[in-house]
PAKOLFI-564365 format. One record per residue (C-alpha): x, y, z. Coordinates in Angstrom, 2 decimals, m for minus. Example, Ala and Ser with C-alpha at 12.3 -4.5 7.8 and 13.67 -1.06 7.14 Angstrom:
<pts>
<pt east="12.30" north="m4.50" up="7.80"/>
<pt east="13.67" north="m1.06" up="7.14"/>
</pts>
This chain:
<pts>
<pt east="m12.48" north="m38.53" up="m9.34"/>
<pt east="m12.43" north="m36.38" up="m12.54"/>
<pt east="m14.52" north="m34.06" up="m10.89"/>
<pt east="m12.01" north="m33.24" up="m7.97"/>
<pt east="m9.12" north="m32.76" up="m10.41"/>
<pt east="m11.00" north="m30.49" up="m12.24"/>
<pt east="m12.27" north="m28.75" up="m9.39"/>
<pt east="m8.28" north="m29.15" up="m8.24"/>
<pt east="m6.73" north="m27.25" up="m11.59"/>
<pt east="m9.76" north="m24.61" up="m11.84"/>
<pt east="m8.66" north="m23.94" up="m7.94"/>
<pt east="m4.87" north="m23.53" up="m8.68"/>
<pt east="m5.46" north="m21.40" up="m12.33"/>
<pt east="m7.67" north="m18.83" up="m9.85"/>
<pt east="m4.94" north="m18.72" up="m7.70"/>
<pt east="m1.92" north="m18.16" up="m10.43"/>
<pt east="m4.50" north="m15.57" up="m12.37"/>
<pt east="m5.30" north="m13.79" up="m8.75"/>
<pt east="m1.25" north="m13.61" up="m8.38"/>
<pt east="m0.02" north="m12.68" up="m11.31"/>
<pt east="m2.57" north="m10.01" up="m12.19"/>
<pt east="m3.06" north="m6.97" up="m9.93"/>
<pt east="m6.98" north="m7.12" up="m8.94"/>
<pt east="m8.70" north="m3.51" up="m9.66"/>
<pt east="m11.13" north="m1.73" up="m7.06"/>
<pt east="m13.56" north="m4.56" up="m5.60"/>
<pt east="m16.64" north="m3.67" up="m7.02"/>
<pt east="m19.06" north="m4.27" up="m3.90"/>
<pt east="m16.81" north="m1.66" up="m1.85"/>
<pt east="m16.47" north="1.14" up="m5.18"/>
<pt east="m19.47" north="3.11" up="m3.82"/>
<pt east="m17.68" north="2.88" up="m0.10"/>
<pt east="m14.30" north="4.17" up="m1.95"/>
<pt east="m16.59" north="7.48" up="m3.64"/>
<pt east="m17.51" north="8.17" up="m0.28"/>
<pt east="m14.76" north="7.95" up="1.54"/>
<pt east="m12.81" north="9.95" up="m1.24"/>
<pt east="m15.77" north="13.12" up="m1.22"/>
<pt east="m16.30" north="12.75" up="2.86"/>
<pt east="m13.95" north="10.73" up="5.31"/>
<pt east="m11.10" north="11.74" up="3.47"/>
<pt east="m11.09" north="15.84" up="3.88"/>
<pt east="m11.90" north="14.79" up="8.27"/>
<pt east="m9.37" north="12.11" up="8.33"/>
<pt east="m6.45" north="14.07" up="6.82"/>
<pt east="m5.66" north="16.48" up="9.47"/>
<pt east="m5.73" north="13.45" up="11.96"/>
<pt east="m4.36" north="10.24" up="9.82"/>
<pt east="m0.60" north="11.61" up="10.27"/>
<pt east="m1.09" north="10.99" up="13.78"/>
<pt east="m3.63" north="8.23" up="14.79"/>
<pt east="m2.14" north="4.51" up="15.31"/>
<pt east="m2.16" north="2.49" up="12.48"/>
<pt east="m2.34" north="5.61" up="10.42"/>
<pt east="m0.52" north="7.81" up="8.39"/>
<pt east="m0.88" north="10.15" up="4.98"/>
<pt east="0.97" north="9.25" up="1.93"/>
<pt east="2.05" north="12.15" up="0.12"/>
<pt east="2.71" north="11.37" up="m4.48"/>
<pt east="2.58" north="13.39" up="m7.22"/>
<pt east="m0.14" north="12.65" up="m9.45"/>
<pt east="1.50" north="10.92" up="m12.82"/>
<pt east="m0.15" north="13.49" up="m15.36"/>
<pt east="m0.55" north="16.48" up="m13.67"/>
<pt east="2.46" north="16.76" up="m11.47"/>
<pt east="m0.31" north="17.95" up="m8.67"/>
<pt east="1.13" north="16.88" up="m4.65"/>
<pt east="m1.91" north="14.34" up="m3.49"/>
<pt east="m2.29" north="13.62" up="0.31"/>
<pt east="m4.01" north="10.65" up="1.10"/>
<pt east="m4.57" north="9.21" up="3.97"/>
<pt east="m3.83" north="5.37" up="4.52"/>
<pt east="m3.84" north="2.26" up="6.94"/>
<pt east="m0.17" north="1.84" up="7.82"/>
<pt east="1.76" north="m1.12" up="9.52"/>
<pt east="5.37" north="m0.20" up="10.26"/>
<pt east="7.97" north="m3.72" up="9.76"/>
<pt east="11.86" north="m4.06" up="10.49"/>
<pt east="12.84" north="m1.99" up="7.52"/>
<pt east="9.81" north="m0.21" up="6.45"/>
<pt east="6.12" north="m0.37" up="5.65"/>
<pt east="3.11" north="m2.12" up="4.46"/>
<pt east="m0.01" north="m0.33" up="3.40"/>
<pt east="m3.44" north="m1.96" up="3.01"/>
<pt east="m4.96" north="m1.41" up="m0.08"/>
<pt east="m8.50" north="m1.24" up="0.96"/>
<pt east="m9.98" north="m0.32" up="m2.45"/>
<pt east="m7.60" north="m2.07" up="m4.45"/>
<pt east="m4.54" north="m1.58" up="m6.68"/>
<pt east="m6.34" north="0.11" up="m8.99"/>
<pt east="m6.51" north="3.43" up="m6.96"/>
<pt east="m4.73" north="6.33" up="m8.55"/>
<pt east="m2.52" north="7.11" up="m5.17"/>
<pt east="m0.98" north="3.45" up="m5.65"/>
<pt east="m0.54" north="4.00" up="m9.35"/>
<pt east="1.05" north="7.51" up="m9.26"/>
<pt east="3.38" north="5.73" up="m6.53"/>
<pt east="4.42" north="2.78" up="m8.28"/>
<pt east="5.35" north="4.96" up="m11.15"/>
<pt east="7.08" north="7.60" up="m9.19"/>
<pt east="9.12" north="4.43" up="m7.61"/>
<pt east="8.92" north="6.47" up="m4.62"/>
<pt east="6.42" north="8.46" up="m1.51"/>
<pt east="6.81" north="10.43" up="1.23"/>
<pt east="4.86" north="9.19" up="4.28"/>
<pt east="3.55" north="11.01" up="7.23"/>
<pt east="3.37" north="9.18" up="10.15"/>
<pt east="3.38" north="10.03" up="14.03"/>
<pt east="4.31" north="13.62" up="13.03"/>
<pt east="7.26" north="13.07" up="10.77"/>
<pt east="7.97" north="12.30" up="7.10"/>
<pt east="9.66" north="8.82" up="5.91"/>
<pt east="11.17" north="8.63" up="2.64"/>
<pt east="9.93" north="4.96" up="1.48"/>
<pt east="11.35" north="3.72" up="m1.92"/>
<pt east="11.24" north="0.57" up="m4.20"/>
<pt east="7.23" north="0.04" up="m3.36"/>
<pt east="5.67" north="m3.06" up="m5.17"/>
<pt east="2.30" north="m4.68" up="m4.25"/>
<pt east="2.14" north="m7.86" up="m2.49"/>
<pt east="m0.88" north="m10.20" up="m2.38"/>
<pt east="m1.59" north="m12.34" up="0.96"/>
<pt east="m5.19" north="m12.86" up="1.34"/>
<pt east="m4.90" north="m13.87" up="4.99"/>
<pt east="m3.51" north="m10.47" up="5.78"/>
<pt east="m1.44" north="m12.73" up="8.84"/>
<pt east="1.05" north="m9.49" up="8.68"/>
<pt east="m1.28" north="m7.23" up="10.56"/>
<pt east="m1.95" north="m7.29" up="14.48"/>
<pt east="m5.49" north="m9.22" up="14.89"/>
<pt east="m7.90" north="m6.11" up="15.38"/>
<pt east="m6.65" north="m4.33" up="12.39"/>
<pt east="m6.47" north="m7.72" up="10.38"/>
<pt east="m10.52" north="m8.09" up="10.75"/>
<pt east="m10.77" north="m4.65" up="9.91"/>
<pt east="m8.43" north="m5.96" up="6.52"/>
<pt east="m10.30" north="m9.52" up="5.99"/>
<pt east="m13.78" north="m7.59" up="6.37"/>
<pt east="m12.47" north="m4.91" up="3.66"/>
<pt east="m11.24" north="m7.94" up="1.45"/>
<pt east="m8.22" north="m6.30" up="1.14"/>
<pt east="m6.31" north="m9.05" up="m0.18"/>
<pt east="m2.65" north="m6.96" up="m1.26"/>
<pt east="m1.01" north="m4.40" up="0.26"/>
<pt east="2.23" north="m2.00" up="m1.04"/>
<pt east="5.32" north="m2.67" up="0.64"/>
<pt east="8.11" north="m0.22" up="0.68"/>
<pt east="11.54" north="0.09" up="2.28"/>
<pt east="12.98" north="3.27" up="4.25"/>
<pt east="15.45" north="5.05" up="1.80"/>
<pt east="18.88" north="4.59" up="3.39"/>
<pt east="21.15" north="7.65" up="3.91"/>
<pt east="24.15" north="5.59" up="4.02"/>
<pt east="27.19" north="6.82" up="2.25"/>
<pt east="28.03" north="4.70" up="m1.31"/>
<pt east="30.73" north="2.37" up="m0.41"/>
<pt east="33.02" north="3.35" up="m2.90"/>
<pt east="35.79" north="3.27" up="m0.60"/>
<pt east="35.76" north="6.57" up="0.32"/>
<pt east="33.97" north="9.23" up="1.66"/>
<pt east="31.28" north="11.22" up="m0.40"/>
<pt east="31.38" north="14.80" up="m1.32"/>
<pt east="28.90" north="15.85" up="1.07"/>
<pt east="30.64" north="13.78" up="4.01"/>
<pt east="33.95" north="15.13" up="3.56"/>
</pts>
Protein backbone atom coordinates (compact mmCIF):
# COMPACT_ATOMS: atom_id res chain seq x y z
CA UNK A 1 0.00 0.00 0.00
CA UNK A 2 2.85 2.46 0.77
CA UNK A 3 4.25 1.69 -2.37
CA UNK A 4 1.17 2.90 -4.51
CA UNK A 5 0.95 6.18 -2.58
CA UNK A 6 4.31 6.81 -3.20
CA UNK A 7 4.18 5.85 -6.63
CA UNK A 8 0.66 8.08 -6.41
CA UNK A 9 2.50 11.55 -5.06
CA UNK A 10 5.82 10.98 -7.28
CA UNK A 11 3.02 10.72 -10.27
CA UNK A 12 1.14 13.98 -9.31
CA UNK A 13 4.68 16.14 -8.32
CA UNK A 14 5.76 15.11 -12.24
CA UNK A 15 2.69 16.35 -13.31
CA UNK A 16 2.61 19.88 -11.21
CA UNK A 17 6.63 20.23 -12.11
CA UNK A 18 5.73 19.34 -16.03
CA UNK A 19 2.91 22.25 -15.64
CA UNK A 20 4.28 24.77 -13.99
CA UNK A 21 7.68 24.80 -15.68
CA UNK A 22 7.95 25.36 -19.45
CA UNK A 23 9.89 22.07 -20.78
CA UNK A 24 13.05 23.18 -23.08
CA UNK A 25 13.86 21.49 -26.59
CA UNK A 26 13.33 17.55 -26.14
CA UNK A 27 16.63 16.36 -26.35
CA UNK A 28 16.07 13.10 -28.58
CA UNK A 29 14.48 15.48 -31.38
CA UNK A 30 17.50 18.59 -30.90
CA UNK A 31 19.53 17.06 -33.78
CA UNK A 32 15.98 16.84 -35.90
CA UNK A 33 15.44 20.73 -34.84
CA UNK A 34 19.43 21.61 -36.35
CA UNK A 35 18.30 20.10 -39.36
CA UNK A 36 15.28 21.29 -39.97
CA UNK A 37 16.55 24.90 -39.02
CA UNK A 38 19.89 24.58 -41.77
CA UNK A 39 17.60 22.47 -44.48
CA UNK A 40 13.67 22.09 -44.37
CA UNK A 41 13.34 25.42 -43.23
CA UNK A 42 14.88 27.66 -46.33
CA UNK A 43 12.29 24.84 -48.84
CA UNK A 44 9.41 25.09 -46.57
CA UNK A 45 9.25 28.91 -46.30
CA UNK A 46 8.17 29.89 -49.66
CA UNK A 47 5.38 27.17 -49.34
CA UNK A 48 4.37 27.09 -45.38
CA UNK A 49 2.20 30.44 -45.92
CA UNK A 50 0.12 28.42 -48.05
CA UNK A 51 -0.02 24.61 -47.35
CA UNK A 52 -2.96 23.33 -44.87
CA UNK A 53 -2.11 23.20 -41.50
CA UNK A 54 0.63 25.64 -42.24
CA UNK A 55 1.63 28.99 -41.97
CA UNK A 56 4.96 31.35 -41.25
CA UNK A 57 5.19 33.31 -38.15
CA UNK A 58 6.85 36.45 -38.65
CA UNK A 59 8.87 38.17 -34.77
CA UNK A 60 11.50 40.27 -34.25
CA UNK A 61 14.34 38.70 -32.69
CA UNK A 62 14.55 40.13 -28.83
CA UNK A 63 18.31 41.36 -29.12
CA UNK A 64 18.86 42.18 -32.43
CA UNK A 65 15.65 43.71 -33.60
CA UNK A 66 16.30 41.36 -36.91
CA UNK A 67 12.43 40.29 -38.73
CA UNK A 68 12.63 36.18 -38.37
CA UNK A 69 10.25 34.07 -40.62
CA UNK A 70 9.61 30.81 -39.47
CA UNK A 71 7.60 28.50 -40.60
CA UNK A 72 5.10 26.61 -38.20
CA UNK A 73 2.26 23.90 -37.78
CA UNK A 74 -0.88 26.00 -37.41
CA UNK A 75 -4.49 25.04 -36.21
CA UNK A 76 -6.93 27.92 -36.67
CA UNK A 77 -9.89 27.95 -33.41
CA UNK A 78 -13.05 30.29 -32.95
CA UNK A 79 -10.99 33.32 -32.10
CA UNK A 80 -7.55 32.55 -33.15
CA UNK A 81 -4.69 30.08 -33.17
CA UNK A 82 -2.74 27.32 -31.71
CA UNK A 83 0.75 26.49 -32.79
CA UNK A 84 2.54 23.20 -32.05
CA UNK A 85 5.66 23.56 -30.54
CA UNK A 86 7.45 20.71 -32.06
CA UNK A 87 10.91 21.44 -30.58
CA UNK A 88 9.78 22.89 -27.53
CA UNK A 89 9.33 26.22 -25.71
CA UNK A 90 12.67 26.75 -25.59
CA UNK A 91 13.00 27.80 -29.32
CA UNK A 92 14.06 31.37 -29.87
CA UNK A 93 10.88 32.17 -32.35
CA UNK A 94 8.55 31.33 -29.21
CA UNK A 95 10.75 33.34 -26.91
CA UNK A 96 11.18 36.50 -29.07
CA UNK A 97 7.20 36.14 -29.33
CA UNK A 98 6.28 35.84 -25.87
CA UNK A 99 8.36 38.84 -25.18
CA UNK A 100 7.18 40.89 -28.04
CA UNK A 101 3.48 39.95 -26.59
CA UNK A 102 2.69 39.88 -30.12
CA UNK A 103 3.33 38.07 -34.14
CA UNK A 104 2.27 38.48 -37.35
CA UNK A 105 1.17 35.22 -39.01
CA UNK A 106 1.04 34.24 -42.58
CA UNK A 107 -1.42 31.95 -43.41
CA UNK A 108 -3.41 31.02 -46.72
CA UNK A 109 -1.84 34.14 -48.29
CA UNK A 110 -2.67 36.80 -45.77
CA UNK A 111 -1.25 38.24 -42.53
CA UNK A 112 -3.16 37.88 -38.98
CA UNK A 113 -2.26 40.08 -36.27
CA UNK A 114 -2.34 37.48 -33.17
CA UNK A 115 -1.76 39.05 -29.66
CA UNK A 116 -1.68 37.98 -25.93
CA UNK A 117 0.23 34.46 -26.92
CA UNK A 118 1.00 32.20 -23.81
CA UNK A 119 1.96 28.47 -23.99
CA UNK A 120 -0.40 25.86 -23.07
CA UNK A 121 0.50 22.27 -22.12
CA UNK A 122 -1.99 19.28 -23.14
CA UNK A 123 -0.07 16.23 -23.72
CA UNK A 124 -2.92 14.49 -25.55
CA UNK A 125 -2.83 17.19 -28.16
CA UNK A 126 -7.05 16.23 -28.37
CA UNK A 127 -7.18 19.98 -30.01
CA UNK A 128 -5.79 18.90 -33.32
CA UNK A 129 -7.75 16.93 -36.17
CA UNK A 130 -6.50 13.09 -35.79
CA UNK A 131 -3.84 12.97 -38.73
CA UNK A 132 -2.07 16.02 -37.62
CA UNK A 133 -2.46 14.92 -33.85
CA UNK A 134 -0.17 11.64 -34.62
CA UNK A 135 2.02 13.76 -36.44
CA UNK A 136 1.96 15.96 -32.72
CA UNK A 137 1.96 12.73 -30.25
CA UNK A 138 4.88 11.19 -32.51
CA UNK A 139 6.84 14.70 -32.19
CA UNK A 140 6.04 14.66 -28.33
CA UNK A 141 4.94 17.91 -28.67
CA UNK A 142 3.27 18.19 -25.48
CA UNK A 143 2.42 22.45 -25.47
CA UNK A 144 1.53 24.56 -27.98
CA UNK A 145 1.24 28.79 -28.10
CA UNK A 146 -2.13 30.02 -28.23
CA UNK A 147 -2.93 33.45 -29.41
CA UNK A 148 -6.03 35.52 -30.09
CA UNK A 149 -6.78 37.68 -33.38
CA UNK A 150 -6.15 41.41 -32.41
CA UNK A 151 -9.59 43.04 -32.57
CA UNK A 152 -10.07 46.27 -34.60
CA UNK A 153 -13.03 47.21 -32.69
CA UNK A 154 -13.42 50.78 -31.71
CA UNK A 155 -12.75 51.48 -27.60
CA UNK A 156 -16.10 51.75 -26.12
CA UNK A 157 -15.67 54.91 -24.61
CA UNK A 158 -18.95 56.01 -25.64
CA UNK A 159 -18.04 57.56 -28.55
CA UNK A 160 -16.49 57.32 -31.66
CA UNK A 161 -12.59 57.29 -32.09
CA UNK A 162 -10.52 59.77 -33.88
CA UNK A 163 -9.88 57.70 -36.75
CA UNK A 164 -13.72 56.67 -37.06
CA UNK A 165 -15.05 60.02 -37.05
Amino acid sequence: MCGVRAGRYLERMATVRSESLPSGPVPRLAPLARFNRRFVNPVAKPYAAHAPWMGTVVHRGRRSGRQYRTPVNIFPTEHGYRIALTHGTDADWVRNILAAGRFTLVTAGRDVELVRPRVIHEPAAEWAPTPMRWYVRFMRAEHHLYAVRESRAPARSGGLSRRDR
